[in-house]
C-alpha positions in Angstrom: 0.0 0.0 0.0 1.4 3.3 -1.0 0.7 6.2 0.9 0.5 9.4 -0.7 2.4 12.1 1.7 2.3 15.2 0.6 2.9 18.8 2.7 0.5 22.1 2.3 -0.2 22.6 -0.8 2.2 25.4 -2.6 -0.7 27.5 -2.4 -1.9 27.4 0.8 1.6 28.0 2.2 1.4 31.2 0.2 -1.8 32.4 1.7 -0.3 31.6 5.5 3.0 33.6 4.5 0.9 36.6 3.4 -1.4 36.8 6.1 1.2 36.2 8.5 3.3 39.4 6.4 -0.3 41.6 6.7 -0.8 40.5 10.4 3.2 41.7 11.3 2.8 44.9 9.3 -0.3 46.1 11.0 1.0 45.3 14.6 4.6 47.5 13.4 2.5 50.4 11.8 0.4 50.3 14.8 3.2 50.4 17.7 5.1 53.2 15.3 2.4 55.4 14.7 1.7 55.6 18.4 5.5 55.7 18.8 5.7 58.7 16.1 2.3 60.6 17.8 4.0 60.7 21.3 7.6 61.9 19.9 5.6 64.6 17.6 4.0 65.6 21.0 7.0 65.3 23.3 9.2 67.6 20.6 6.0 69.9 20.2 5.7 70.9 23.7 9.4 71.3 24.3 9.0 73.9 20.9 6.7 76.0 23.0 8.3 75.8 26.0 12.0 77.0 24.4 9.9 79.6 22.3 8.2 81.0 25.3 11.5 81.2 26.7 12.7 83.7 23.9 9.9 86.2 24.6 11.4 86.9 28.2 13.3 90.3 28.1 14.9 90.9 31.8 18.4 92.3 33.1 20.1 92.4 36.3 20.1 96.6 37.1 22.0 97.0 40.0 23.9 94.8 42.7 25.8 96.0 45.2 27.5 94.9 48.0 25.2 95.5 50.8 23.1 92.5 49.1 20.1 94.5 47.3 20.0 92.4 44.0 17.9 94.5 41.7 16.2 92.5 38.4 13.8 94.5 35.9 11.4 92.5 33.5 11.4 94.5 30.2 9.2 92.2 28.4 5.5 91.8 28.5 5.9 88.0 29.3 5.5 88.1 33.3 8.3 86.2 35.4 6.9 83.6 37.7 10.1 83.0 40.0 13.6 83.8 40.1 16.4 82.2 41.1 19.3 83.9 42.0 23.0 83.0 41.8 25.7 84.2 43.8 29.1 82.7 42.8 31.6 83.6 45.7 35.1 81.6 44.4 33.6 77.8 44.2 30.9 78.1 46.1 27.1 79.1 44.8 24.8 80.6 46.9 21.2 80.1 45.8 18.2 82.9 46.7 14.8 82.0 45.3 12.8 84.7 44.8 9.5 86.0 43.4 8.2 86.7 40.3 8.6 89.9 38.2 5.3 91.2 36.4 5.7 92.2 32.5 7.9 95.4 32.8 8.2 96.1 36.4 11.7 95.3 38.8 12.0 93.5 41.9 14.8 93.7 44.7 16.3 90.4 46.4 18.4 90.1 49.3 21.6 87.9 49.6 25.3 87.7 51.3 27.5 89.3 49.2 30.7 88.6 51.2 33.5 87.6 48.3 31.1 87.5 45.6 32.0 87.6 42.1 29.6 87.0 40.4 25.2 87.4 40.4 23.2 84.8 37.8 19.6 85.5 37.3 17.4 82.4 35.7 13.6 83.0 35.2 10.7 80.4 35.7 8.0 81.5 32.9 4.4 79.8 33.4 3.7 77.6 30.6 0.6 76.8 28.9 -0.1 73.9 31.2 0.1 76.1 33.8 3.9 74.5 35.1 6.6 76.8 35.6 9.0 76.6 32.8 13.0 77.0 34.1 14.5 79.1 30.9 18.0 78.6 31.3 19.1 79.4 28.1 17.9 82.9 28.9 19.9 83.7 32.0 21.6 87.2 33.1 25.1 87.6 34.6 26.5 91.0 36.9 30.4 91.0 37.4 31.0 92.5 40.6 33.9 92.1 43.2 32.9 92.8 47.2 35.0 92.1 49.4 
């Protein structure tokens, strides 16, 4: 008796491989178009934050060695908080301070014993409502007090 044994027809195996192809494909567009949708979101909301960032206008006025820090907003973006800087050799003092409305000035107070240095960095509100740190907007006074 001869047994005729013979595998999945040519075409059959054909139809498996291309469903199995179609059924791969959708899972990888799926997972990357989610993958692409959060990236496009992440990059967009760091856009806004780094252009909101470029509408602050603000300058350190007046330090002196008694410790009155003074910091004017020229811009109409209102400053949120402040964070003050004090570089005295290698140590950093840090004040936090206040916000600054859209072009008014604000005075801080800090130990200026040996300080070199006064950095100002702004915190913004974003559109979330989160204060936005923008330090690639920050403010430097060279002073020496003994």
């Amino acid at each position: 008796m001869t047994h005729n044994k013979r595998g999945i027809s040519p075409l059959i195996a054909t139809v498996l491989l291309i469903g199995f192809t179609v059924a791969l494909a959708a899972v990888l567009m799926t997972w990357g178009l989610d993958y692409i949708r959060s990236t496009t979101k992440q990059v967009g909301s760091q856009t806004e934050e780094y252009l909101r960032c470029t509408d602050l206008a603000f300058e350190i006025t007046n330090v002196d060695c008694t410790g009155d820090i003074t910091v004017q907003n020229n811009g109409n973006v209102d400053i949120a908080a402040m964070v003050i800087r004090i570089f005295t050799g290698p140590d950093i003092a840090i004040v936090r301070g206040q916000g600054i409305p859209a072009f008014a000035n604000a005075h801080y107070t800090a130990a200026m014993t040996g300080a070199t240095k006064v950095e100002a960095i702004a915190d913004i509100r974003g559109s979330t409502g989160a204060n936005i740190t923008c330090d690639n907007n920050r403010k430097e006074f060279i002073i020496s007090c003994p």
